[in-house]
N, C-alpha and C positions, 0 to 999 in steps of 0.2 A: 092477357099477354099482349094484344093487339093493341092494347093503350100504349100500355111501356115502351113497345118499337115504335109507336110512332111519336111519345114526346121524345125517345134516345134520337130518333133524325130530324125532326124538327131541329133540337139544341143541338147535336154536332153539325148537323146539314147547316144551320143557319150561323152557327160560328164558326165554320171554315169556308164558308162563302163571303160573310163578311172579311175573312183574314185576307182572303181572295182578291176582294174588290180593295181592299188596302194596296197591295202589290200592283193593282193593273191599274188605279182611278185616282189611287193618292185619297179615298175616303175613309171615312172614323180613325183622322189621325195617321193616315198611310203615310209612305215615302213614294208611292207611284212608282212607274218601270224606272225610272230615273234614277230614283235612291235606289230602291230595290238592286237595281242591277251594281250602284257603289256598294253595297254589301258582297253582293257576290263575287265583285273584284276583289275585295279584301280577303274572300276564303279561296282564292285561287280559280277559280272558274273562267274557264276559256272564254267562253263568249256566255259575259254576263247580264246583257241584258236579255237572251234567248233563254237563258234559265229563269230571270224575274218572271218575262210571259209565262212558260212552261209551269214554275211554281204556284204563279198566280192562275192561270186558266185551271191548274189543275184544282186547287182549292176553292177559284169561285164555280166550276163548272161542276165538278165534284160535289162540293156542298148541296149547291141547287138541285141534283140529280138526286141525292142520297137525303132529303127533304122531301122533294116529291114521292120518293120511293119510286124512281125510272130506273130502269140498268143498277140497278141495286150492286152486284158484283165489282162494275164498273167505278161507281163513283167511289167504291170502298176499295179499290184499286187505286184509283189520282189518290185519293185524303192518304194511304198508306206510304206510298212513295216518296209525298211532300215529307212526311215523317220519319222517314228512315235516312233520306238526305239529310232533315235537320238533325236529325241524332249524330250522324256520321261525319257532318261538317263543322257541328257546331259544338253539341252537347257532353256528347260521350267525354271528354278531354276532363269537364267539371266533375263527373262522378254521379250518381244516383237523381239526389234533389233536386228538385227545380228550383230550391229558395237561394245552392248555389250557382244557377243555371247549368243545373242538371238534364239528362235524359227522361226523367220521372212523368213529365206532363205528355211528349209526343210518344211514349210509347204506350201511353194509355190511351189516347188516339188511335194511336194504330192499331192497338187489339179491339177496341170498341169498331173501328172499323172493319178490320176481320172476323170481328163475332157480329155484325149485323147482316155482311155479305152470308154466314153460313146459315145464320136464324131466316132469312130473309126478310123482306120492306113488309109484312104482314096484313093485314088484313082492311088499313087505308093507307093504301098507294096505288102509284098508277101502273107497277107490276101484278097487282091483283088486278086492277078494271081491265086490265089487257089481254090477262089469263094465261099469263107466264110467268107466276111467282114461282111456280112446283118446279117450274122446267131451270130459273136461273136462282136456288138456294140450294143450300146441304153444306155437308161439312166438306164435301171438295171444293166449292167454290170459297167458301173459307179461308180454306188451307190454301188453295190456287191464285186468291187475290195477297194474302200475306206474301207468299213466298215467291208469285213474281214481284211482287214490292221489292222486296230484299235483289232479284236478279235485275232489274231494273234499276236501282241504286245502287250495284255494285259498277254495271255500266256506266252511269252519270258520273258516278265518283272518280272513275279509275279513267274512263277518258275522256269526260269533261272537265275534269280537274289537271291545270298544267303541275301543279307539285303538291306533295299531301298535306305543307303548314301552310294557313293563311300570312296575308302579307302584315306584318307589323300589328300592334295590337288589335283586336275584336273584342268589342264592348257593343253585345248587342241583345235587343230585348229576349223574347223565350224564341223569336222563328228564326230562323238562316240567314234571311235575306233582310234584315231592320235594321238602320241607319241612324249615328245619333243627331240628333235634332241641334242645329246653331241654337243660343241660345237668346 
């Protein structure tokens, strides 16, 4: 079991840290705070470049953490919130799929990230060398990192957001905040 947790945070730690550093560096293909934040003006967000950082620190900081197996709960907390925003702002409206830019890809994120916060970072991470993996996993931290997700994006939505339709079309890739590319 010890292997499985740590290739599942390796691949999710290391591809939402990369998503991460897209939003905050502009690398592998990013839009930087810049675009980042035109996206977010376009789903309505008050102050959109504060949610690009926000999004992005939490996915690059998040990722990183939830790779190393640090704050385990923690980082499975940012990667959840990023994904419940995106469901919320962007996805839900498509329906299911992700092949119609659906909900389907970040809510499977976000239970991978809630069932790693309950299983815990396991037996190579830096919550075991520290000798608090017992004291921060279970099914409440679990349950505790999902469901402030959800209290936490109900906030961001309801008063970070000046109105619930984005502004004029949204043609954007699977995340929230992706900008399309001049050609």
């Amino acid at each position: 079991m010890s292997y499985g947790i740590v290739f599942l945070r390796l691949v999710l730690g290391g591809i939402m840290a990369a998503h991460g550093a897209q939003k905050l560096f502009g690398w592998f293909g990013g839009h930087g705070p810049v675009g980042t934040a035109a996206g977010n003006r376009r789903l309505g967000f008050r102050a959109p470049l504060l949610m690009a950082l926000a999004a992005g620190a939490a996915e690059f900081g998040g990722g990183l953490l939830l790779a190393a197996g640090l704050l385990t709960p923690l980082a499975a907390l940012a990667i959840a919130v990023v994904m419940v925003n995106a469901i919320a702002a962007v996805h839900w409206r498509n329906g299911f799929w992700n092949s119609n830019g659906g909900y389907e890809f970040n809510l499977l994120i976000w239970a991978a990230a809630g069932a790693i916060a309950a299983i815990g970072a396991g037996r190579f991470s830096l919550d075991r060398l520290i000798g608090w993996e017992d004291d921060i996993s279970g099914l409440w931290w679990g349950l505790g990192a999902l469901g402030l997700s959800l209290l936490i994006s109900a906030v961001t939505l309801t008063v970070g957001r000046s109105h619930g339709k984005p502004k004029g079309p949204v043609h954007l890739a699977h995340d929230e905040e992706a900008t399309p590319r001049a050609a």
